[in-house]
VOTI-660834 format. One line per 5 residues: number of its first residue (from 1); their letters; for each residue x negated, y negated, z of N, C-alpha, C. Coordinates in pm, 1 decimal, decimal comma, m for minus. Layout:
VOTI-660834
NUM> a> X:Y:Z:X:Y:Z:X:Y:Z  ...
//
This chain:
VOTI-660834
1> xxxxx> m3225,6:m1103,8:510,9:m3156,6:m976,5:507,4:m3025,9:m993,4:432,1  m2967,9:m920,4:351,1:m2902,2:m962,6:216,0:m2806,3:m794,4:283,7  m2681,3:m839,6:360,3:m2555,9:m761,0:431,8:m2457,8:m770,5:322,8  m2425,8:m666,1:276,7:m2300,3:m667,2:198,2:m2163,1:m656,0:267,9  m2084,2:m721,5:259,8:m1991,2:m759,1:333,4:m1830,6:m664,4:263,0
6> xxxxx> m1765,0:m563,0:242,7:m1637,6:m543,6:162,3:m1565,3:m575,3:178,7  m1486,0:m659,2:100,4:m1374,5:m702,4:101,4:m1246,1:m677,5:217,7  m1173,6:m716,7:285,0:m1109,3:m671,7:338,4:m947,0:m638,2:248,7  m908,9:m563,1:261,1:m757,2:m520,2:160,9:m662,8:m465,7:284,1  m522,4:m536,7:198,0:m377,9:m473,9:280,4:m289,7:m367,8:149,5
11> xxxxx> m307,5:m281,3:145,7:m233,9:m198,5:62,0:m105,4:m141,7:117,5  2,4:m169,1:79,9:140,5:m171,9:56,9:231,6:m61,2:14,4  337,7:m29,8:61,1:396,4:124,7:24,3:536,8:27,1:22,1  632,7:m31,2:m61,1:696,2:m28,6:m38,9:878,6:19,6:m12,3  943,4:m12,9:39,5:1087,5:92,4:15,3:1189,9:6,0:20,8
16> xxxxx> 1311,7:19,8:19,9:1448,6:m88,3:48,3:1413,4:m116,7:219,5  1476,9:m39,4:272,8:1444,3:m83,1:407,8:1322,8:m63,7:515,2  1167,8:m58,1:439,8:1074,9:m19,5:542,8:949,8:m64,4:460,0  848,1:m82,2:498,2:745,6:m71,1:443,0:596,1:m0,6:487,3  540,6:51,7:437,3:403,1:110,8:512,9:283,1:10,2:439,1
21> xxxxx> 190,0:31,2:535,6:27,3:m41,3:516,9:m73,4:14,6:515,1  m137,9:m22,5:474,7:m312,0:71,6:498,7:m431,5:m73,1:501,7  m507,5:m101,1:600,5:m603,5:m214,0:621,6:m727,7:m147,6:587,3  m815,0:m164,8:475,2:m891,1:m101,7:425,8:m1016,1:m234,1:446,1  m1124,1:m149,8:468,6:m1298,3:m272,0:488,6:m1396,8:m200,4:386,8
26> xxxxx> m1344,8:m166,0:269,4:m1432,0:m149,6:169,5:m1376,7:7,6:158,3  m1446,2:117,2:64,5:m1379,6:225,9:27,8:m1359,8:351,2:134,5  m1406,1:317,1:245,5:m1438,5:428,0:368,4:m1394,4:408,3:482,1  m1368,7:289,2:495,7:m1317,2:238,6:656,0:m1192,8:201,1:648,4  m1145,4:258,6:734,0:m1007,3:253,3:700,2:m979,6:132,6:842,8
31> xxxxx> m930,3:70,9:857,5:m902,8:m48,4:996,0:m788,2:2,7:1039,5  m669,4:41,3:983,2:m564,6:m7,3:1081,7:m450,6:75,6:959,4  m314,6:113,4:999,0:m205,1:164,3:930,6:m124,4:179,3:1030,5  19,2:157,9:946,7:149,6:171,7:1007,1:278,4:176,6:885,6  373,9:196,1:984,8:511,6:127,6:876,6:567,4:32,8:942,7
36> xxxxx> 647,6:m24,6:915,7:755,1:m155,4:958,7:938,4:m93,4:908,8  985,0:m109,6:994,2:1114,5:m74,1:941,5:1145,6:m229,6:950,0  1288,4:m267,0:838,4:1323,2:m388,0:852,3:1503,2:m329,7:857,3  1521,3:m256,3:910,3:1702,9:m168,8:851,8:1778,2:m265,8:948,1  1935,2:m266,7:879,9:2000,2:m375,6:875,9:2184,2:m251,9:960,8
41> xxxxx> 2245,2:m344,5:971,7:2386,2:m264,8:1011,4:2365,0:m255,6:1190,6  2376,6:m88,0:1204,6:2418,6:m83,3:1363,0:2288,1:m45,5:1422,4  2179,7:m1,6:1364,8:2010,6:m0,4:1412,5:1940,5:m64,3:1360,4  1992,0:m187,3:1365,1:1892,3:m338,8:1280,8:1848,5:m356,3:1398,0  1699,8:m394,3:1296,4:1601,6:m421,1:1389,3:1605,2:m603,6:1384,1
46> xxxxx> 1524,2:m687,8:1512,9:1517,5:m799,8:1555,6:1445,6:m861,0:1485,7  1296,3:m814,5:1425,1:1222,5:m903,1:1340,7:1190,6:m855,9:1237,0  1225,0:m1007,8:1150,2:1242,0:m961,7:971,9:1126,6:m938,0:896,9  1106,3:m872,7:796,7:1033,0:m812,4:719,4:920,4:m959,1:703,3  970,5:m1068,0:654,4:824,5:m1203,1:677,9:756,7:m1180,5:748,2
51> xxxxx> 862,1:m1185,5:896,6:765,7:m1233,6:1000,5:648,7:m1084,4:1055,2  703,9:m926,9:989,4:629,9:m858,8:986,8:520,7:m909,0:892,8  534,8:m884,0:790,7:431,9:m896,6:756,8:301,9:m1053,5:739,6  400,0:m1160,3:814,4:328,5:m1283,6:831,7:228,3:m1211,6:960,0  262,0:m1154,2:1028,7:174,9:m1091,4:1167,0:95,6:m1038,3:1092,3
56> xxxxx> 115,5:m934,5:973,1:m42,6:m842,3:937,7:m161,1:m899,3:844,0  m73,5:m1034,4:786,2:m161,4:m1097,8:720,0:m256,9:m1171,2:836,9  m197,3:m1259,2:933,4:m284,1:m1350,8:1047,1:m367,5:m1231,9:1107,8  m327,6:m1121,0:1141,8:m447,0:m1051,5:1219,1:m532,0:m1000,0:1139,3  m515,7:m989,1:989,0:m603,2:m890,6:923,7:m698,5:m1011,9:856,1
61> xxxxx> m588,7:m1086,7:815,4:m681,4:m1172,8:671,4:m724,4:m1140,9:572,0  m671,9:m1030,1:488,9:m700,0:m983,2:390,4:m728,2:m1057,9:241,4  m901,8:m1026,8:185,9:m864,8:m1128,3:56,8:m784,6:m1066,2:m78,2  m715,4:m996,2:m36,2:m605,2:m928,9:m114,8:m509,5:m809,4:m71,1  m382,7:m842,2:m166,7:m289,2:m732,5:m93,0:m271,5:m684,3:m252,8
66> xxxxx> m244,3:m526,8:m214,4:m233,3:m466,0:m333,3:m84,7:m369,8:m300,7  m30,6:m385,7:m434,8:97,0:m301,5:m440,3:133,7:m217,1:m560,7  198,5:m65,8:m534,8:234,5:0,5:m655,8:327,1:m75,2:m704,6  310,9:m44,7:m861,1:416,1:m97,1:m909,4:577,2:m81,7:m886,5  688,7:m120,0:m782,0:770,6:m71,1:m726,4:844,5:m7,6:m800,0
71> xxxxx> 915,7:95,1:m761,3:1016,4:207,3:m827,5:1184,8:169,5:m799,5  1195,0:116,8:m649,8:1317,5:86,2:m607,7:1358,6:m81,9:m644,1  1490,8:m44,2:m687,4:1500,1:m207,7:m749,1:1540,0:m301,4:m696,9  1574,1:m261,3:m538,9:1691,2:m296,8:m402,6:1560,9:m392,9:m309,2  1418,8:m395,8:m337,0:1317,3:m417,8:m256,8:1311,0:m614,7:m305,3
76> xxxxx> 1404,2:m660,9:m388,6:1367,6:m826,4:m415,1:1307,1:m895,6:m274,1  1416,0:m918,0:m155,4:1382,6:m963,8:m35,1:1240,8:m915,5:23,1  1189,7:m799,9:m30,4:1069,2:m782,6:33,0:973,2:m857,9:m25,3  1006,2:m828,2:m163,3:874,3:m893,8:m295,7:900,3:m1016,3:m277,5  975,0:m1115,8:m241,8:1017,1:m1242,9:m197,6:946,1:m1280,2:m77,6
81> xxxxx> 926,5:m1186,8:33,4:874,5:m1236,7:126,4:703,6:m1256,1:108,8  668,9:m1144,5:26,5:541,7:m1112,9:2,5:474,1:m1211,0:m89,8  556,7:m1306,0:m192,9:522,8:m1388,1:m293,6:502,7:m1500,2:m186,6  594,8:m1531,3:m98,1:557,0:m1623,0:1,3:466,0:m1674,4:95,0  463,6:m1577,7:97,8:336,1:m1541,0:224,7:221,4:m1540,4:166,0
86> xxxxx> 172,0:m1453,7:37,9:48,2:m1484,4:m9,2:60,0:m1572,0:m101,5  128,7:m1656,9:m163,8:124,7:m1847,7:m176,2:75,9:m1954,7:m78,1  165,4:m1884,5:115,6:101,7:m1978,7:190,5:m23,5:m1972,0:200,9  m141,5:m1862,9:179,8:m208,2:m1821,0:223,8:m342,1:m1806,6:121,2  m285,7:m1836,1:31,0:m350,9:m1814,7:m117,3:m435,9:m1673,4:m151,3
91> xxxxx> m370,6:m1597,0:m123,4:m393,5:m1417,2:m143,2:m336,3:m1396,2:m284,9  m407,9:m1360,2:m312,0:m401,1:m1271,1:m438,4:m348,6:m1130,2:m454,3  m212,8:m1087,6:m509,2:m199,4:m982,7:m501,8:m187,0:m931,6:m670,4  m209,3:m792,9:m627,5:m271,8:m732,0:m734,2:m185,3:m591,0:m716,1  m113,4:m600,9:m841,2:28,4:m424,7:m864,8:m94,4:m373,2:m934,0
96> xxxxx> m103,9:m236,2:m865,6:m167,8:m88,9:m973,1:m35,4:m16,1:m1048,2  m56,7:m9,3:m1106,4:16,6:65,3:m1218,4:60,6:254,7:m1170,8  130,1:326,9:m1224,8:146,0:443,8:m1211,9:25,5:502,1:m1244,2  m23,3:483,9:m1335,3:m102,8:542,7:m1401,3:m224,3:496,5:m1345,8  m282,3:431,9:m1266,9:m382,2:419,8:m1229,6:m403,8:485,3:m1047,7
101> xxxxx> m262,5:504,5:m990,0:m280,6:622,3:m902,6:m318,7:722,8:m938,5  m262,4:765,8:m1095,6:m245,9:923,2:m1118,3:m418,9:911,3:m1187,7  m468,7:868,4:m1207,6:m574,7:839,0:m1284,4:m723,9:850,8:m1144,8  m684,5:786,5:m996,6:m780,1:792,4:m892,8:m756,4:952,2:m866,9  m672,6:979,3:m844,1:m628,1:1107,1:m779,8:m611,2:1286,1:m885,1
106> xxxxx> m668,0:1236,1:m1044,6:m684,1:1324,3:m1162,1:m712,1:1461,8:m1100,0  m778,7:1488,3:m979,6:m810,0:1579,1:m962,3:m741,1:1695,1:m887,7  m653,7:1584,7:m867,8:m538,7:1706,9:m766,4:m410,9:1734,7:m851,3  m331,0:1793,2:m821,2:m219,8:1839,3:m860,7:m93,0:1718,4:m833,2  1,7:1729,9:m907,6:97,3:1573,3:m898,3:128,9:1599,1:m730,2
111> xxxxx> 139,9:1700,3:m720,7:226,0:1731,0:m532,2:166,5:1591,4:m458,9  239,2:1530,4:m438,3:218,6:1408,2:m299,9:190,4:1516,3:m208,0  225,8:1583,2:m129,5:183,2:1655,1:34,6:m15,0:1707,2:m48,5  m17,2:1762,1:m147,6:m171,5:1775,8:m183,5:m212,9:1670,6:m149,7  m169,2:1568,4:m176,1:m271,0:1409,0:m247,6:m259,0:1375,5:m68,8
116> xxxxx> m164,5:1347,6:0,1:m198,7:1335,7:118,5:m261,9:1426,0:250,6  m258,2:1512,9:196,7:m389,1:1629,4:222,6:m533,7:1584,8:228,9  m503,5:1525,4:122,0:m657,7:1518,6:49,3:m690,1:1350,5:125,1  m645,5:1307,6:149,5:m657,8:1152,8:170,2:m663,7:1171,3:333,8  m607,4:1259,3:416,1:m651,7:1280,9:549,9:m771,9:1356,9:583,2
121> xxxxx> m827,9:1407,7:478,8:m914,2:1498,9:473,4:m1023,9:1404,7:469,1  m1004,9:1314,8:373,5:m1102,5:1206,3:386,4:m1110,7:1039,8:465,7  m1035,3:1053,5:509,8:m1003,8:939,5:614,8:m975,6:1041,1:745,0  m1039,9:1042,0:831,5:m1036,0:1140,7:977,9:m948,4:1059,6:1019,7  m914,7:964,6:1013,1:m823,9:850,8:1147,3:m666,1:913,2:1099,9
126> xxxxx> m636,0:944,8:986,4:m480,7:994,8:916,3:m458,5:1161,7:989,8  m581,4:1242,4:957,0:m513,1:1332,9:1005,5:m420,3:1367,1:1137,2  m372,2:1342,0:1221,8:m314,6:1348,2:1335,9:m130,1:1273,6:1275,2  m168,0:1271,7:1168,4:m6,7:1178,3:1114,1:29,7:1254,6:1006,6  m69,1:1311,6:968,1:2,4:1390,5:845,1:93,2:1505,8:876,3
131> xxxxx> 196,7:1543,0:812,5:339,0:1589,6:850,1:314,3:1721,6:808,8  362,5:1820,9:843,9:355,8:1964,3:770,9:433,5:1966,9:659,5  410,6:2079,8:544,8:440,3:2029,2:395,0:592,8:2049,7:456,4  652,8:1986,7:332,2:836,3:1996,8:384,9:844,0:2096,6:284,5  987,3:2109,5:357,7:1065,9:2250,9:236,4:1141,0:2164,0:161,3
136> xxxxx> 1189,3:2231,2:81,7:1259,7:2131,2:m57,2:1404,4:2095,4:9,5  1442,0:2117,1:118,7:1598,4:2071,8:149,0:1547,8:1989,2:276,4  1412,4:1918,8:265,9:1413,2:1842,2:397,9:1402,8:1720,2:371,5  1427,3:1601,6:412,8:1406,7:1472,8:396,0:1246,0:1438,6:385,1  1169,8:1349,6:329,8:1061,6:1289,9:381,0:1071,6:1238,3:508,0
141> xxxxx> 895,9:1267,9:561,9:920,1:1202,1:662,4:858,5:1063,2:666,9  864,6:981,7:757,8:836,2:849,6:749,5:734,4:831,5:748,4  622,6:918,2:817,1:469,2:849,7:837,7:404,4:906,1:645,7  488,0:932,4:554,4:429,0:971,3:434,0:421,4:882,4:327,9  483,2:743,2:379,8:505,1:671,0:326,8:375,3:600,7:350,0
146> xxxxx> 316,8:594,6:442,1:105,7:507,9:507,9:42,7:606,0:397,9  91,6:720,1:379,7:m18,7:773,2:295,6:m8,4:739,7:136,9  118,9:692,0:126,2:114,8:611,6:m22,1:76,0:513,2:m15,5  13,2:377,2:85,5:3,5:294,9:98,7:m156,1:313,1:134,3  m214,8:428,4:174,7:m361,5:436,9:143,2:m399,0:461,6:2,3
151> xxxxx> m336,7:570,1:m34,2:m351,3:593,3:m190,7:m335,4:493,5:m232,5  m290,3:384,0:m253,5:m275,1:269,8:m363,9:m428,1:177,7:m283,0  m429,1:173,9:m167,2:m616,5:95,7:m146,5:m702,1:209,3:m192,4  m730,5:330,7:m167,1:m829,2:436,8:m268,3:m815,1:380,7:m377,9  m710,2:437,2:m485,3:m689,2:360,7:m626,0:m800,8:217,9:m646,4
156> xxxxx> m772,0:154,1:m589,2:m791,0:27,3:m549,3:m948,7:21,0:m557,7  m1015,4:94,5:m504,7:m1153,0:138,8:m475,0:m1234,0:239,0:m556,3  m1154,3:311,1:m615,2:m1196,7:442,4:m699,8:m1324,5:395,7:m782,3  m1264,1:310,0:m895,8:m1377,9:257,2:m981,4:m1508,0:210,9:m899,8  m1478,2:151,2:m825,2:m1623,1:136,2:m761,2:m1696,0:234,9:m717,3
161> xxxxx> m1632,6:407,9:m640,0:m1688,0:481,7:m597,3:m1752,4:536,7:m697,7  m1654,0:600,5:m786,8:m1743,3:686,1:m907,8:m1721,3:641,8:m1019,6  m1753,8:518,0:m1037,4:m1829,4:451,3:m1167,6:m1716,2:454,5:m1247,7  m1562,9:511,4:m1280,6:m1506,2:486,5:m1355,1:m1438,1:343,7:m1360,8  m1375,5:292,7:m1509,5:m1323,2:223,5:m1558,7:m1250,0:151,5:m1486,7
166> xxxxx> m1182,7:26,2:m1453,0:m1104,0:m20,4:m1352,5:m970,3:50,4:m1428,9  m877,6:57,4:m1300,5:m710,4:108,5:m1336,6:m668,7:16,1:m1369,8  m530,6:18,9:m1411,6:m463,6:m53,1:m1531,2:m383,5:m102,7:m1417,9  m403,1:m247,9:m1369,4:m308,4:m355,6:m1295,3:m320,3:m480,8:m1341,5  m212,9:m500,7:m1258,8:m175,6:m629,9:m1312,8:m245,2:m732,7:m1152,9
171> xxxxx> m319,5:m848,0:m1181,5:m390,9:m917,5:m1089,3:m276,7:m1098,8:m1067,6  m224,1:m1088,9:m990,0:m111,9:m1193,8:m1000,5:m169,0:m1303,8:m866,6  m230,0:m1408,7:m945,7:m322,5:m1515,4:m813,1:m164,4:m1554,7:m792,0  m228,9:m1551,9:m620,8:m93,5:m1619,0:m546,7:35,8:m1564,2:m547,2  54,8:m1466,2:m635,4:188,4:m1399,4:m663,7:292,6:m1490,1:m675,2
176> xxxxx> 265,2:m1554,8:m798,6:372,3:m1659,2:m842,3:459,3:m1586,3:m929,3  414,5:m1475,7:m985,5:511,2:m1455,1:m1058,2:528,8:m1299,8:m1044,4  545,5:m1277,1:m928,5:555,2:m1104,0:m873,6:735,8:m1091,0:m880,9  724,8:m987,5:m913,0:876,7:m937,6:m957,4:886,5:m826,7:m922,3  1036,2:m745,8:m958,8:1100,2:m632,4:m924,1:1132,5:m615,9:m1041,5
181> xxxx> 1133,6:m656,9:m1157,8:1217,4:m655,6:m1268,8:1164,8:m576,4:m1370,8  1226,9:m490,3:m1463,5:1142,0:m411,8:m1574,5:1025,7:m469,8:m1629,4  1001,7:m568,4:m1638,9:874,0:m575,7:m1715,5:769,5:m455,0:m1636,1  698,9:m464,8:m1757,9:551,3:m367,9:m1714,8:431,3:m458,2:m1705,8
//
């Protein structure tokens, strides 16, 4: 009997002080999501962003972690922890590009609250987290940040669902040489 087994994936949202996850078992099963705050000053939290995410790597075991290409340039200590961790571990992480979100998701409109619409719509386990749309003078809220961190495992998966082209990333064994820095 010949069981196809999918990959297991940790897809990544990251920010200066927080990060979100999405534990993906091939393009439909979603395992597990959260965020991690790591904030520093007078509501610093006790355990550091490693040892978070050294916990989601040991329980998950993912044979890859995937990350957007980051936007914020303040996130080094995170991408530091993350180069570490999948070195000890020999994980392969793999940045999608902008353009290869906007490329899974062609069909919707740029609006993030659509795209996470659409991503609870198809993952039943999200809806109960998804936030009502905000008005333009409201902050994001925090749980919207798991839904960028599913969107980048969809992405991740797209080509395999409907036959298109793989997205334009960059595949970094071991993340020896994962950065924050302008290069593209």
């Amino acid at each position: 009997m010949n069981v196809f087994l999918a990959p297991r994936i940790l897809a990544v949202d990251l920010h200066p002080r927080s990060f979100a996850f999405a534990v993906f078992e091939g393009p439909r099963k979603l395992i597990d999501w959260g965020a991690r705050s790591f904030r520093t000053g007078t509501n610093a939290v006790l355990v550091r962003e490693r040892q978070k995410l050294a916990h989601l790597l040991d329980r998950y075991t993912p044979r890859i972690i995937l990350l957007q290409k980051p936007k914020a340039r303040d996130i080094s200590r995170m991408l530091a922890a993350i180069r570490r961790e999948a070195v000890a571990r020999r994980i392969p992480v793999r940045v999608l590009s902008p353009e290869a979100l906007r490329r899974a998701f062609s069909g919707r409109s740029g609006n993030k609250y659509e795209i996470a619409a659409a991503i609870a719509a198809s993952l039943p386990e999200l809806r109960t987290i998804l936030p009502p749309k905000r008005k333009p003078w409201e902050s994001e809220r925090y749980t919207m940040s798991i839904f960028d961190a599913a969107a980048v495992g969809i992405a991740h998966f797209a080509p395999r669902i409907e036959g298109a082209s793989c997205p334009p990333s960059v595949t970094v064994p071991y993340a020896s040489s994962l950065s924050n820095g302008p290069r593209g």
